[in-house]
C-alpha positions, 0 to 999 in steps of 0.5 A: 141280288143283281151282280152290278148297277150303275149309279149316276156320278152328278145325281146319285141316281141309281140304274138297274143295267144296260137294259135302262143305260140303252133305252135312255141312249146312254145317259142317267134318266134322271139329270141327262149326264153320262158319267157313271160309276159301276157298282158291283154287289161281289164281295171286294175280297174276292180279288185277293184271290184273282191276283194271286200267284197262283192265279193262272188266267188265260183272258181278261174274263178272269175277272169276270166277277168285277165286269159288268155281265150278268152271263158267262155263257154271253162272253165274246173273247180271243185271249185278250186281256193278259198280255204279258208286263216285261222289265226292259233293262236297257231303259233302266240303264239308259235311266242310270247311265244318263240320269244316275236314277235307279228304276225299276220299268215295266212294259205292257206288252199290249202289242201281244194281245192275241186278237188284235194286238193293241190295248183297246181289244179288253174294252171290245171283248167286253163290248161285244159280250154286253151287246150279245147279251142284251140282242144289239145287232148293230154299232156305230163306233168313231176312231182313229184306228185303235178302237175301231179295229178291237170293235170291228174284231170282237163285234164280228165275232158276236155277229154284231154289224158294226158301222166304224167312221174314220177320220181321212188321216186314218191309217190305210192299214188299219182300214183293210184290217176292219174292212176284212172283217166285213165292218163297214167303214166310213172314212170321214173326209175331216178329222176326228172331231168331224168323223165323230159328229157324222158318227153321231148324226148317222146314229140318230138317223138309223136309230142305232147305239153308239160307243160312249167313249172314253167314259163308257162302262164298256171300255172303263171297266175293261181295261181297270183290270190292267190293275189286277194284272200289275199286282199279279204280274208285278207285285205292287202297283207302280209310282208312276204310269206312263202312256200316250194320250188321246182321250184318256180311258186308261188312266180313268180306268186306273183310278177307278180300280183304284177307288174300287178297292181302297178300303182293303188297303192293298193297291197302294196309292194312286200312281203319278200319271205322266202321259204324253202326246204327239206334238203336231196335236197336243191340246190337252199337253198345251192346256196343262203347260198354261194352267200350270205357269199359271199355278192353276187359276179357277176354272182352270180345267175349262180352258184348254184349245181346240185344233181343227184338222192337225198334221201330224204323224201319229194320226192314231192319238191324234185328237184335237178337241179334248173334250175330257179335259176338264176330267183328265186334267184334274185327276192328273192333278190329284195324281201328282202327275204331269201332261206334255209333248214328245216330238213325233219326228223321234217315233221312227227312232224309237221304232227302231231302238225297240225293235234293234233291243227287244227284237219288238215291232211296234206301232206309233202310238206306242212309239209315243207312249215310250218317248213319255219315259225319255221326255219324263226323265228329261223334265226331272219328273221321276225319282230315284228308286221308283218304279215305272209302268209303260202302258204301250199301245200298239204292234206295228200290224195296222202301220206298216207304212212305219215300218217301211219308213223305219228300215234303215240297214237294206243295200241294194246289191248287183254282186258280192262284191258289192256287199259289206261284210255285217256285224249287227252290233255296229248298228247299236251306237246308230239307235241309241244316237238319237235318245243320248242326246236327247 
């Protein structure tokens, strides 16, 4: 019996792998779509045994049975997979303290994944195995950054070439990181949506498989396990879950772990997705504010607005046509969750209250993902007693810009005359303003 297939979600048919998932570029050969669930013939039970106490993986490859590869002598990895999940008190107290709420909050620290520190190293580990697996020597890849850098990473890995088309409000750094791999970047002179269409028109012209994003099995079955690790790390899966949104893979991850294992009755149910996005570009925050004012019309999912070219100042989770949409906004429904801004002049802030508490850099879309639990809290939208899972995003390392803007205790000095004697508690008062009166 083979390990997986693949089963079309509008047709039902069934695909034997990836052999017949490529040769049809990456659609069902059947009715054309490309929303497909992964079928595993690996008996459910034996993820009891993965999230165990005992269980002491040292990468996402621990739950090799529920990932779509047939040979472990094909894994392409760099200890991804388990960063570390923290309680953060001080967000607990700032809850109590503001709120008179009782949470319990957890943090995933993706900023300490070894490769690249961000959430996206699970689903390029996962890629370049496949890739090797079945000889693909070239990739094309569209990204604001996260992606592409996690890609550029593992594919070099498998010595698989790796094209990357970046929007031209990409980050620098984040360019001279994959440029160091020897990936070729294409810094597309437009946004995301135009480095996405060059993307594919570059794909087309040199025959060569492209990333299918955010429902592509590559980076979905990946990043479910996050799953897996709060049941290990935490015990339980949490009420709610919070991120920063751009296309969405990581809830539509959450709920196929979800919908994987429900017979055995041990994940609980579905968490409240709260997820947030910048406000200088937030179409899929702006769609579900008018559907939800509206009491959510027929046809409600379709409507949602399309910016060309945003301004903004996280540039990584900038995506100004939310194509999946129509996809997230009703499993936000379902979940009992909600979609809504956070003010992007507030991420320095947020920067320097992290790294001021938890001794942590990290970088804006992170910061984004944090702003959720104080724009969550301020909207009413978590109850007393429950529990809260944060999925950050990234380290502050393809950011640097960020970190310069976010200094804020350097004095330039000629003598010790000019130098104030310091004590660092005085700066307290100075990261919590912001967020006391939010």
């Amino acid at each position: 019996m083979k390990k997986f297939y693949f089963k079309c979600r509008t047709c039902g048919h069934e695909i034997e792998g990836f052999k017949e998932w490529f040769a049809n570029n990456q659609k069902c050969p059947q009715c054309g779509d490309n929303k497909i669930n992964t079928i595993y013939s690996t008996p459910k039970e034996k993820i009891k045994e993965l999230i165990s106490k005992d269980a002491r993986p040292e990468s996402l490859w621990h739950y090799f049975d529920f990932l779509p590869l047939e040979n472990k002598e094909n894994i392409v990895t760099d200890g991804e997979g388990i960063a570390p999940i923290e309680r953060w008190d001080f967000f607990e107290d700032y809850a109590k303290r503001k709120y008179d709420l009782n949470l319990k909050v957890f943090i995933n620290r993706n900023d300490k994944s070894f490769a690249t520190g961000t959430f996206k190293d699970k689903g390029g580990a996962l890629a370049a195995s496949v890739l090797k697996e079945h000889g693909i020597k070239e990739y094309v890849v569209a990204s604001t950054g996260n992606t592409a850098t996690a890609f550029a990473h593992y594919l070099a890995k498998a010595g698989i070439s790796c094209a990357i088309f970046m929007p031209g409000d990409a980050f620098s750094d984040s360019m001279a990181h994959i440029s160091t791999y020897g990936q070729k970047i294409f810094h597309v002179q437009g946004d995301y949506a135009y480095a996405k269409k060059v993307a594919a028109d570059y794909a087309k012209k040199y025959n060569v498989l492209m990333t299918g994003g955010n429902l592509d099995p590559l980076r979905l079955e990946a990043k479910k396990t996050q799953v897996f690790e709060m049941l290990r790390l935490m015990g339980k899966t949490p009420d709610v879950y919070i991120q920063a949104l751009s296309g969405g893979t990581g809830p539509f991850a959450v709920e196929k772990a979800f919908n994987d294992f429900e017979e055995l009755g041990i994940f609980g149910k579905l968490p409240r997705f709260l997820l947030s996005q910048g406000d200088r570009c937030a179409p899929m925050a702006d769609a579900w504010k008018k559907a939800k004012e509206t009491n959510f019309p027929a046809g409600w999912e379709k409507d949602y607005p399309i910016y060309e070219n945003p301004e903004t100042l996280i540039p990584t989770i900038a995506t100004g046509n939310p194509g999946m949409y129509p996809l997230m906004g009703p499993l936000v429904k379902r979940s009992g969750g909600d979609i809504f801004p956070v003010h992007e002049e507030l991420a320095l802030d947020m920067i320097r209250l992290v790294a001021y508490e938890r001794v942590i850099k990290i970088g804006p879309a992170s910061a984004a993902g944090l702003l959720g639990f104080f724009e969550a809290l301020k909207r009413g939208l978590i109850n007393d007693d429950e529990t809260v899972f944060i999925n950050m995003g990234e380290s502050a390392n393809r950011a640097y810009g960020y970190m310069h803007k976010a200094a804020y205790t350097i004095d330039e000095v000629h003598t010790v005359d000019d130098c104030e004697h310091f004590d660092r508690s005085k700066y307290k008062d100075k990261v919590w303003a912001p967020f006391e009166k939010y």
